[in-house]
N, C-alpha and C positions, 0 to 999 in steps of 0.2 A: 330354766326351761328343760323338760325333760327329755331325753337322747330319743332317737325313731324307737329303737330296743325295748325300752321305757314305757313307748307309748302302745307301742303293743302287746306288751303284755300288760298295761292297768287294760286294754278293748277287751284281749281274751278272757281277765277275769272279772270285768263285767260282764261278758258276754254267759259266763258260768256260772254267775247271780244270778242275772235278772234273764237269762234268756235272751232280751232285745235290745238295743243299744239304738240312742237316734245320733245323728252328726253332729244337729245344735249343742245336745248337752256336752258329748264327747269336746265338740271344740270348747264349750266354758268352762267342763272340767280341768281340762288341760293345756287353758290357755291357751290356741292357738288358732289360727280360722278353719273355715269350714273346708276350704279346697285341700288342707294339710291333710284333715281327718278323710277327705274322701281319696288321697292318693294313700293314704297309711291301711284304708280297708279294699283299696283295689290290692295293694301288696300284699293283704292278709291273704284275699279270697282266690289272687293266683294257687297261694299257697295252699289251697284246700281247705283255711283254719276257719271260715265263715263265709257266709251267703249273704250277698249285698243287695237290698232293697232299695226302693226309690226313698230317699234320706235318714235311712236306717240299714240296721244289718243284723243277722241270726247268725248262731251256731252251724248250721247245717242248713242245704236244699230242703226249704219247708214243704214242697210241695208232695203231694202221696200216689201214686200211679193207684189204678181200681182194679186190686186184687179178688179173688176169687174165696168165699168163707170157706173153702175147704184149706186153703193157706191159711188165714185169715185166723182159722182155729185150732193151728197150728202155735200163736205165738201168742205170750203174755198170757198162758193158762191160769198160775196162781194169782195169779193179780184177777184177772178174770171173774174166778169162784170166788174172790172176798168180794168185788163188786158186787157179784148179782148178789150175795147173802144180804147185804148190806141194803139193794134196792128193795130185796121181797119184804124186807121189815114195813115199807110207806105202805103197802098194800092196807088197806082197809075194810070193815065189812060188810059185805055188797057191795065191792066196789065193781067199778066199770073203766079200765082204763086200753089207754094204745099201746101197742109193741112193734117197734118199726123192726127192721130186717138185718141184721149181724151177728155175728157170734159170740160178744158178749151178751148181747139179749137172748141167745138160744141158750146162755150158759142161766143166764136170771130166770127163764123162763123154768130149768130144771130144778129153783128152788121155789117154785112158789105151790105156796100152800093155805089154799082158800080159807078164806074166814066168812060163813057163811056162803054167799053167792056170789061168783066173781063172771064180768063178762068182758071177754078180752076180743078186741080189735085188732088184725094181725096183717101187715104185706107177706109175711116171712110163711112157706110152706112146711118149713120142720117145727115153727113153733107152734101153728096150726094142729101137725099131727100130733106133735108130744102130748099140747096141752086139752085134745079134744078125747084122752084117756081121763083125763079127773072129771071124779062125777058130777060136783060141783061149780063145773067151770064151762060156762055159754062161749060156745067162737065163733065170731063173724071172720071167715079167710074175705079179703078183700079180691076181686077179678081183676083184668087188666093183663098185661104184656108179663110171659113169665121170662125174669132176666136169669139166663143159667149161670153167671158167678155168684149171685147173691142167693138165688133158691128163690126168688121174690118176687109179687108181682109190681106193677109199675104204671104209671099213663095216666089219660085219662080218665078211665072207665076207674082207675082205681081210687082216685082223687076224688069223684062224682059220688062214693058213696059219704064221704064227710059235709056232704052237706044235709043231712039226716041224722046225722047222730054229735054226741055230745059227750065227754068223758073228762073223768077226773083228773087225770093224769096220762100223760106221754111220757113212755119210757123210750128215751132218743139214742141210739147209735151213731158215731159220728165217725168221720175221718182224720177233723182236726179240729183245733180249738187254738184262736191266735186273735190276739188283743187285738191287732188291726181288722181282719178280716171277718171274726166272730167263730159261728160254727159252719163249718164244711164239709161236705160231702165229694167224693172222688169221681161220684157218676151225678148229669145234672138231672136226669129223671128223677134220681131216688131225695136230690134235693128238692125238686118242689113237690115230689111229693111231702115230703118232712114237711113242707110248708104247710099243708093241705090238715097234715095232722097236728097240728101246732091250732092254726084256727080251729080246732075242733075241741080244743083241751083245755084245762082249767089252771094245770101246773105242768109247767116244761122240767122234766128230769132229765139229765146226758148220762149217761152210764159211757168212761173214757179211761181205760187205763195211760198212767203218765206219759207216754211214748206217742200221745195226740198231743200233747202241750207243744205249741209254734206250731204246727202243722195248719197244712193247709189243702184243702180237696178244691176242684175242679169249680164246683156246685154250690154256692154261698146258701143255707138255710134260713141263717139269723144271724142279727148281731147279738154280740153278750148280755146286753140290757133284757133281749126275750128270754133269757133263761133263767130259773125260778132255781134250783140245785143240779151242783156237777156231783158225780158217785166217782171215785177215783182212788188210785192206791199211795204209796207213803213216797211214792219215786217225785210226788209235785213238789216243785221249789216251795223253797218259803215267799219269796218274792212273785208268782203265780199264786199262790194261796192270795196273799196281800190284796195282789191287784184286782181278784175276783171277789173277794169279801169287800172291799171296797165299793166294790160296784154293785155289792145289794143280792149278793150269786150265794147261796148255802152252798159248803164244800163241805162233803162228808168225805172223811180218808178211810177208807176200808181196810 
């Protein structure tokens, strides 16, 4: 049997694979019962060394506070501009697709470049103005509550115009992204609206630099099974890649 020592660090370097770790397996891995593994991750988590879920545990407090895009576009720049390069590429021509409200999406937004006639659907007001300069490019701004962290509008006035229109593609901003919980938003308005533009769309896209991997927002969007491709950069585990390929998710690493 392996010493307490032992069994702490095979948790933390599972926890450095795979991200999440459950109690069951922990106790089968290493022989021993489930109360042992839950007193061995109350010890970790005093320690600071992970965050204990109901019969599991993470690396870190997955949960995200709802910061403001002007922060927001502050961090994960280069990772950022590979994402959006990488999302303008699905663009197709004449397309018609959604742009919800963040700063990766206002980063995607400053690479696209119509092909033909492109008509974009926006909560977000800077991606509005940016993208209402190309001449080729129709903008429905959606109405609604404007939220000042996000620049974005919100509610249900915003929500009420998807049931009128139709689009190829949702390009989704998120908060988090966690096997359990799915995809996340920090604020719950701007999660149902996601919902709102989800029924309205033919393919779910998340545009998420690595640092949403375990994370978790306030505001559940979706489970993982609704999303069609994640855009991401080379920070995602391999074990995260696995578990989303698995599940039928296109992972583009930007």
């Amino acid at each position: 049997m392996k010493s307490i020592a032992e069994r702490h660090n095979y948790i933390l370097d599972k926890l450095r694979e795979q991200q999440f770790v459950k109690v069951t397996e922990l106790a089968e891995d290493l022989d021993v019962t489930t109360v042992t593994i839950r007193k061995d991750l109350k010890i970790l988590e005093e320690r600071n060394l992970l965050f204990r879920t109901h019969g599991s545990a993470m690396p870190i407090n997955p949960y995200v506070p709802d910061m403001s895009v002007q922060i927001k576009g502050k961090l994960k720049n280069e990772e950022k501009k590979k994402i959006a390069i990488a999302a303008a590429k699905l663009i197709q021509e004449n397309d018609s697709i959604i742009i919800s409200a963040g700063s990766t999406n206002y980063e995607f937004a400053l690479q696209i470049q119509p092909k033909g006639h492109l008509n974009v659907v926006t909560s977000s007001l800077p991606v509005s103005i940016l993208l209402n300069d190309l001449p080729d490019v129709s903008v429905i701004q959606l109405g609604g509550n404007l939220y000042k962290k996000s620049l974005s509008v919100r509610g249900a006035y915003a929500a009420a115009a998807f049931n009128d229109l139709t689009c190829s593609k949702l390009f989704l901003g998120v908060d988090g992204i966690d096997k359990e919980h799915g995809i996340t938003n920090s604020n719950i308005d701007e999660a149902l609206l996601s919902k709102s533009m989800i029924a309205a769309s033919s393919k779910i896209i998340v545009l998420a630099d690595s640092s949403k991997f375990g994370k978790r927002g306030f505001g559940k969007v979706c489970g993982l099974e609704g999303v069609d491709i994640i855009i991401t950069d080379d920070g995602i585990t391999d074990s995260m890649a696995r578990m989303l390929d698995n599940l039928g998710i296109k992972v583009i690493i930007a």
